[in-house]
VEXDREN-2710 file (C-alpha; in Angstrom, 1 decimal):
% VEXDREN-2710
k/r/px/py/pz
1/UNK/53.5/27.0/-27.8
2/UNK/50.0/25.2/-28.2
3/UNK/50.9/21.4/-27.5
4/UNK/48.2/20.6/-30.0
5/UNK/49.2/19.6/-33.3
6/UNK/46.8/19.8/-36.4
7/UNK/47.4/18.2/-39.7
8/UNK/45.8/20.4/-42.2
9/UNK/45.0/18.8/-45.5
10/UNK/44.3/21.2/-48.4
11/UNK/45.2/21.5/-52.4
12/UNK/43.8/25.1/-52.3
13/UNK/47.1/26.6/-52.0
14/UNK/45.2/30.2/-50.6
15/UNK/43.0/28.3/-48.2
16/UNK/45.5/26.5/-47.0
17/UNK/48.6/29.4/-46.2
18/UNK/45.0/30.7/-44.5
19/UNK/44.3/28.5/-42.7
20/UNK/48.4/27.9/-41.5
21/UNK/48.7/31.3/-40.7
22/UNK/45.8/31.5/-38.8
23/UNK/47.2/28.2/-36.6
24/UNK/50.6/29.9/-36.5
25/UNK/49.0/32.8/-35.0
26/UNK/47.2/31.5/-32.4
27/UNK/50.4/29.0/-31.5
28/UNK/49.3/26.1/-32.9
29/UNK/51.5/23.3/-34.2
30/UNK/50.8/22.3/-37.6
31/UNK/51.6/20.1/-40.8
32/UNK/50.5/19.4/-44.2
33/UNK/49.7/17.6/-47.0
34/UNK/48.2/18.0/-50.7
35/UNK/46.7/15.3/-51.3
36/UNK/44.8/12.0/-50.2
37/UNK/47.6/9.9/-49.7
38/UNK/50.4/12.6/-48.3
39/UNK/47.0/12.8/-45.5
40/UNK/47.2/9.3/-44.8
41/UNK/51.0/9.1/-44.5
42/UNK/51.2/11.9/-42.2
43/UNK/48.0/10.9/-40.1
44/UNK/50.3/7.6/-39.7
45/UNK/53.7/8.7/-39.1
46/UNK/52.6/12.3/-36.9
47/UNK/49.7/11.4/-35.1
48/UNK/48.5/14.4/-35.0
49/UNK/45.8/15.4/-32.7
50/UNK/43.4/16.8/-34.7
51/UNK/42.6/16.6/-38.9
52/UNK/41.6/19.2/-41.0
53/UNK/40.0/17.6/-44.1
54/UNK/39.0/19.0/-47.7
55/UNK/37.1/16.3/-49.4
56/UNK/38.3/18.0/-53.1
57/UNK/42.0/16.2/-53.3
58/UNK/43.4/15.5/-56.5
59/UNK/44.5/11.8/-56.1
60/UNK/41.2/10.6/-54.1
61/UNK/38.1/12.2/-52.7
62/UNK/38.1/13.0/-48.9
63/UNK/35.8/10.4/-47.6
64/UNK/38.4/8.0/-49.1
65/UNK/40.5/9.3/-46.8
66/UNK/38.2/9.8/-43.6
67/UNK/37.7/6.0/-43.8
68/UNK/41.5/5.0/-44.2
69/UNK/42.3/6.5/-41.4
70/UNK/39.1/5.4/-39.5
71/UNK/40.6/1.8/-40.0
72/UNK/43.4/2.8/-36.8
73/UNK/42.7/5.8/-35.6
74/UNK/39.6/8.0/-33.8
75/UNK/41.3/11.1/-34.4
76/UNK/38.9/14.2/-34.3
77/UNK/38.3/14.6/-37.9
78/UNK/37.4/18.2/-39.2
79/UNK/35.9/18.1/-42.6
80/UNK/36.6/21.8/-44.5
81/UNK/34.6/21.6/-47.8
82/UNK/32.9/23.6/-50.9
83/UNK/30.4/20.8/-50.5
84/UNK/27.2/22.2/-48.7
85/UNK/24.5/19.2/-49.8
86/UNK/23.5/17.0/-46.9
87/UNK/24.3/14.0/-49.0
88/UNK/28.1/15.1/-49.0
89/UNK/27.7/15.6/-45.0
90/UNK/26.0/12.7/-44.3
91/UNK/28.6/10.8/-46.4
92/UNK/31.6/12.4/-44.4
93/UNK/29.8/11.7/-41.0
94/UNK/29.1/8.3/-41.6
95/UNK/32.6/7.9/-42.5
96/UNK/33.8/9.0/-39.1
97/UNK/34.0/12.5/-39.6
98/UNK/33.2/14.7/-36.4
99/UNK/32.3/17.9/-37.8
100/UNK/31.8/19.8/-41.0
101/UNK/32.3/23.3/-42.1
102/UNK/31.5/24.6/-45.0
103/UNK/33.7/27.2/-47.1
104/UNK/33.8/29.9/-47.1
105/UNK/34.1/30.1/-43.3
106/UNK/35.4/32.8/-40.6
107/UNK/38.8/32.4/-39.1
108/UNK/36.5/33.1/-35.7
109/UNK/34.4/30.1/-36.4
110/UNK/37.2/27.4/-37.1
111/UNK/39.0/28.4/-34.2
112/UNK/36.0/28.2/-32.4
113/UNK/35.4/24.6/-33.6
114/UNK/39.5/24.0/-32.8
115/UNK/38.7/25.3/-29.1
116/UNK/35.9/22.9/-28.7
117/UNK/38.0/20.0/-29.7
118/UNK/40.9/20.8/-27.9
119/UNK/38.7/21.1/-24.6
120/UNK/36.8/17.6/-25.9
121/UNK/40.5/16.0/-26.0
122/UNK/41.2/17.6/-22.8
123/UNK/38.3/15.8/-20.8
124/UNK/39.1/12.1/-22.6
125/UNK/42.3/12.1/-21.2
126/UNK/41.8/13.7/-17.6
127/UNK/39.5/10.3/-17.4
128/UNK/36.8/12.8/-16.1
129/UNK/33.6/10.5/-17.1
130/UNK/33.2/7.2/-15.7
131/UNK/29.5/6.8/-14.8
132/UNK/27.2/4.7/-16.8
133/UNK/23.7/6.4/-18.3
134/UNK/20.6/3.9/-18.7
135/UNK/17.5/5.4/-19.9
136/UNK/15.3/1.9/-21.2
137/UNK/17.2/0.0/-23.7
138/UNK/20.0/2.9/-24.1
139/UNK/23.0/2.6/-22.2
140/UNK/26.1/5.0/-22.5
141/UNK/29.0/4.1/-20.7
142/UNK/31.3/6.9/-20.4
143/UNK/34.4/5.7/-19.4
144/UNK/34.8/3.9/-22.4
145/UNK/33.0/5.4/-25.0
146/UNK/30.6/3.3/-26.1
147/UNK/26.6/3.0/-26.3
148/UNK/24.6/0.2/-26.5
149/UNK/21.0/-0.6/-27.1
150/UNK/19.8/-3.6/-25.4
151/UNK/22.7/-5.8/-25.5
152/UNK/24.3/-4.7/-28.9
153/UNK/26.9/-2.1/-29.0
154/UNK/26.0/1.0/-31.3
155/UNK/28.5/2.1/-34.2
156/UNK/28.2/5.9/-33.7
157/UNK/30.5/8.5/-35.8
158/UNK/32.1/10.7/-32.8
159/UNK/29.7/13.8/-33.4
160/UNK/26.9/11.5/-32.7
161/UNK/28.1/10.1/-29.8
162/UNK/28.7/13.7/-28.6
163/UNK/24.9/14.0/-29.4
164/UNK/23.9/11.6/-27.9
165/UNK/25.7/12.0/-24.6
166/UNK/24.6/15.5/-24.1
167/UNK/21.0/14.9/-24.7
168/UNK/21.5/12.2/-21.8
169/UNK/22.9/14.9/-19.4
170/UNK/20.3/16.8/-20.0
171/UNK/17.4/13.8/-20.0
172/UNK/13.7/15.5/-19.9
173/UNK/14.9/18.4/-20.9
174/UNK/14.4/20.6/-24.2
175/UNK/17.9/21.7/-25.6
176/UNK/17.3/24.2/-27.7
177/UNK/19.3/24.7/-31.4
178/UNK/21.5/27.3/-30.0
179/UNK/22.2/25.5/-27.3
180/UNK/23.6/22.2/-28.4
181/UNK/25.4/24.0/-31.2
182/UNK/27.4/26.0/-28.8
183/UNK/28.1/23.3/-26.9
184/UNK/29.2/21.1/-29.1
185/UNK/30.4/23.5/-31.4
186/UNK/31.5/26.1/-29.8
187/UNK/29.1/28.6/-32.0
188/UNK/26.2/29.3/-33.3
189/UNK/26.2/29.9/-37.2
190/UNK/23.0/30.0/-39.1
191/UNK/24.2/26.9/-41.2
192/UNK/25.7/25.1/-37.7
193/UNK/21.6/24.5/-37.0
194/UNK/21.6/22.7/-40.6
195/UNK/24.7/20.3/-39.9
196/UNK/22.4/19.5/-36.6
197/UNK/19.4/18.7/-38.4
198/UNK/21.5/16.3/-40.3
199/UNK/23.4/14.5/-37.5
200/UNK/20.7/14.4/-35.4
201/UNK/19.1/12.2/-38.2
202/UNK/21.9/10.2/-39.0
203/UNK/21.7/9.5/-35.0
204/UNK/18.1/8.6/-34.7
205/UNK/17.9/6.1/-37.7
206/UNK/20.8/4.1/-35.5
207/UNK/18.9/4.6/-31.7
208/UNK/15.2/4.4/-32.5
209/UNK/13.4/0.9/-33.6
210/UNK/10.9/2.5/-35.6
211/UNK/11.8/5.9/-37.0
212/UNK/8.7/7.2/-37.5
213/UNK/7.5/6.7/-33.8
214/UNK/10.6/7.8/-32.1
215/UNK/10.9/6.6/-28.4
216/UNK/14.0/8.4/-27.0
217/UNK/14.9/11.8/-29.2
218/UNK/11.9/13.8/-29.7
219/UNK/11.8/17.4/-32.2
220/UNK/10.7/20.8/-30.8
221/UNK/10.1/22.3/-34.3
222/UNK/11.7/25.1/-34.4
223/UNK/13.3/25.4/-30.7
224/UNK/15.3/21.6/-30.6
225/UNK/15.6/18.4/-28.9
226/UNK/14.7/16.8/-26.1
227/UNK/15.5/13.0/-24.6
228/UNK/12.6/11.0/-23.5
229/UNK/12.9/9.0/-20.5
230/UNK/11.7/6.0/-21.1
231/UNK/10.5/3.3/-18.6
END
């Protein structure tokens, strides 16, 4: 039996005995709730490891929800939605959400997303990061999660820190779309190269001074990213 345990948040009866049969297959542990506030009270008394989150509830919309929770726990937060705009992404990022699918999805593709979490979870509690990145006013520190730019600390949503930390592995280097989608995803989906575009600028309006003259992410049009170092 999978020692993860998902809490799976859904009102779509279908979608949800979908998506539970698809956990139940694969050995997953699971619970559920219906609604905004059954989410919160089992996020509180389970703890689950992992959320997954449809922002359509009937008693309060997701985001609601994504930021209760935010208020005690850093819980990966899987956001599984209807909602394709980039506003309704952006909103569910900034929240704290740490990725976004959009429905209809593959059963491949969430369990792809599942895998890349579980690993992610893995690695945070094997301890196995504990060196410190400094690249001009940036600093990551891995061990304990955090960034900072100059001497203030930076409030990233987790997928942005994810960003963030691979582009400084890879400093100087051009990381294609495909690239950082499968790594931080797990996949490649046409629309995963969308959700990119969107946290990457959610990322850089928090890391760059001036926006428009970006000093530490620069854009390959059509190919991806690429960290500056900076002197």
């Amino acid at each position: 039996m999978n020692k993860i345990q998902i809490l799976v948040v859904e009102d779509d009866a279908p979608v949800r005995n979908l998506i539970t049969t698809t956990l139940k297959a694969h050995d997953y542990r699971f619970a559920t709730a219906v609604n905004g506030s059954g989410a919160v009270m089992e996020a509180a008394s389970r703890n689950p490891d992992i959320i997954l989150l449809d922002l359509g509830l009937p008693d309060m919309d997701g985001v609601e929800v994504i930021e209760k929770i935010r208020n005690w726990s850093n819980v990966p937060i899987i956001v599984i939605s209807a909602r394709s705009e980039d506003s309704d992404k952006i909103d569910a990022l900034d929240a704290g959400a740490d990725d976004y699918l959009t429905k209809p999805f593959s059963v491949e593709e969430l369990l792809a997303r599942l895998r890349v979490t579980t690993r992610r979870l893995a690695l945070m509690a094997a301890g196995s990061r504990d060196a410190v990145f400094v690249n001009g006013q940036l600093r990551i520190d891995y061990a304990s999660g955090c960034a900072y730019l100059g001497e203030e600390e930076m409030h990233l949503t987790p997928m942005e820190y994810r960003l963030l930390c691979l582009l400084a592995q890879n400093v100087g280097k051009v990381l294609t779309h495909k690239f950082i989608t499968q790594s931080v995803w797990g996949s490649s989906w046409e629309k995963d190269v969308g959700s990119l575009r969107v946290f990457m600028a959610t990322l850089r309006r928090k890391l760059e001074r001036a926006p428009g003259a970006p000093q530490y992410i620069q854009t390959h049009i059509g190919i991806g990213y690429r960290m500056v170092r900076v002197e």
